[in-house]
C-alpha positions as a printed Julia matrix, in Angstrom:
108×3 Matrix{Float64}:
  3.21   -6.67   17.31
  3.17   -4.0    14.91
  5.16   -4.58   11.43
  6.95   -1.29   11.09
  7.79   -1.84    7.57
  5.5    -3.81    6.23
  6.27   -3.4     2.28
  8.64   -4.64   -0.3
 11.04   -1.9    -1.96
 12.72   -2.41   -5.44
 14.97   -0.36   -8.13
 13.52   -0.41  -11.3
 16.49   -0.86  -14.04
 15.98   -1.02  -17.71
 19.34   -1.43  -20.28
 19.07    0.3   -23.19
 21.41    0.2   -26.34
 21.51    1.12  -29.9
 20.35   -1.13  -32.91
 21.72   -1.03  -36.58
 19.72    1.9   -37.16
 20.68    4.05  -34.64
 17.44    3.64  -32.92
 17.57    3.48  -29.08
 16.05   -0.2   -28.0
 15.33   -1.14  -24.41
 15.75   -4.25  -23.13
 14.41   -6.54  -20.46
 13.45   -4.21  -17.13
 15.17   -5.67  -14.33
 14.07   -5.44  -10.49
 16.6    -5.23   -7.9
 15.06   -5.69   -3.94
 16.56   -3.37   -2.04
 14.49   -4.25    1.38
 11.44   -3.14    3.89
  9.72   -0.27    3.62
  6.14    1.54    4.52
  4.93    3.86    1.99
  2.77    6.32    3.42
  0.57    8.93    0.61
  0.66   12.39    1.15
 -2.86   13.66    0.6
 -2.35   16.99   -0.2
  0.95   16.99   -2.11
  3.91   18.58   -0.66
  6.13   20.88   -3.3
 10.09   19.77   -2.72
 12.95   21.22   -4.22
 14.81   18.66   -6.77
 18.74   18.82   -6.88
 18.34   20.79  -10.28
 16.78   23.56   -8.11
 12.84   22.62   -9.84
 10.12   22.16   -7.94
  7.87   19.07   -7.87
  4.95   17.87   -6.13
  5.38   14.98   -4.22
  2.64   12.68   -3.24
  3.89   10.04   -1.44
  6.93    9.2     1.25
  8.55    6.03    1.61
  9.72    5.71    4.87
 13.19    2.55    5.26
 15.45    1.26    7.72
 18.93    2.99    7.48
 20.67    0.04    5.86
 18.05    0.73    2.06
 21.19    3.37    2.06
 23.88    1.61    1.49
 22.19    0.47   -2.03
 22.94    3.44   -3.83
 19.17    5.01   -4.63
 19.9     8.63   -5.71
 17.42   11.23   -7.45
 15.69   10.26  -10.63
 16.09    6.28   -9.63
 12.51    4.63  -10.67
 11.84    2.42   -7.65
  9.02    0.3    -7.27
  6.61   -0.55   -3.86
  4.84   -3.71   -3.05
  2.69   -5.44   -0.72
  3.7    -8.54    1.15
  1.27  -10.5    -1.49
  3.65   -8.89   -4.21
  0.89   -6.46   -5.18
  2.5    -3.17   -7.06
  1.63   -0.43   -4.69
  3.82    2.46   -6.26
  5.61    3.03   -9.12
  7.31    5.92   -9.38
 10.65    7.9    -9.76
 12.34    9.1    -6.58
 12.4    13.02   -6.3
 14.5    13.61   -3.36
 15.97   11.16   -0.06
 16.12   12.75    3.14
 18.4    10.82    5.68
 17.75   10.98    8.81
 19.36    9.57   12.45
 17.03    6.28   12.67
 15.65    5.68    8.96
 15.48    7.21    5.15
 12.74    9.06    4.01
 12.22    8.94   -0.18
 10.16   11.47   -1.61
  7.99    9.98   -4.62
């Protein structure tokens, strides 16, 4: 049988806060799993409209099972793709999520 999402999705989160100085420190990067996925590349690079009304080139789709909605992933999230050996496929920030009747599409 075919796996039809055969990748692991996360949401990249980093906390950030002043020092003493004023200076803006990050701290620890976190990594939420959000669920199953298949990324899938675009080859050629398709150019999608952000909400800002910019244009981008996107190069790569990420294709989940309607419940990866109910997580919260909006525009400008950095979101990160693995293989079932936990090998980091994708890293990238999400340009625009299409929703669809049977799964989400997210635009990378």
């Amino acid at each position: 049988m075919v796996n039809m999402y055969p990748h692991k999705l996360y949401v990249v989160s980093a906390g950030s806060s002043r020092n003493a100085s004023g200076y803006v420190v990050t701290s620890s990067i976190g990594e939420v799993s959000v669920g199953q996925c298949r990324l899938e590349t675009n080859g050629r690079g398709t150019e999608v409209r952000r909400e800002d009304g910019s244009f981008v080139v996107c190069h790569h789709t990420i294709y989940c099972p309607k419940s990866v909605c109910a997580c919260g992933i909006k525009s400008k999230t950095l979101i990160k793709v693995c293989d079932g050996s936990e090998n980091v496929l994708l890293t990238g920030e999400v340009v625009n999520i299409i929703k669809s009747q049977m799964h989400i599409r997210i635009l990378v």
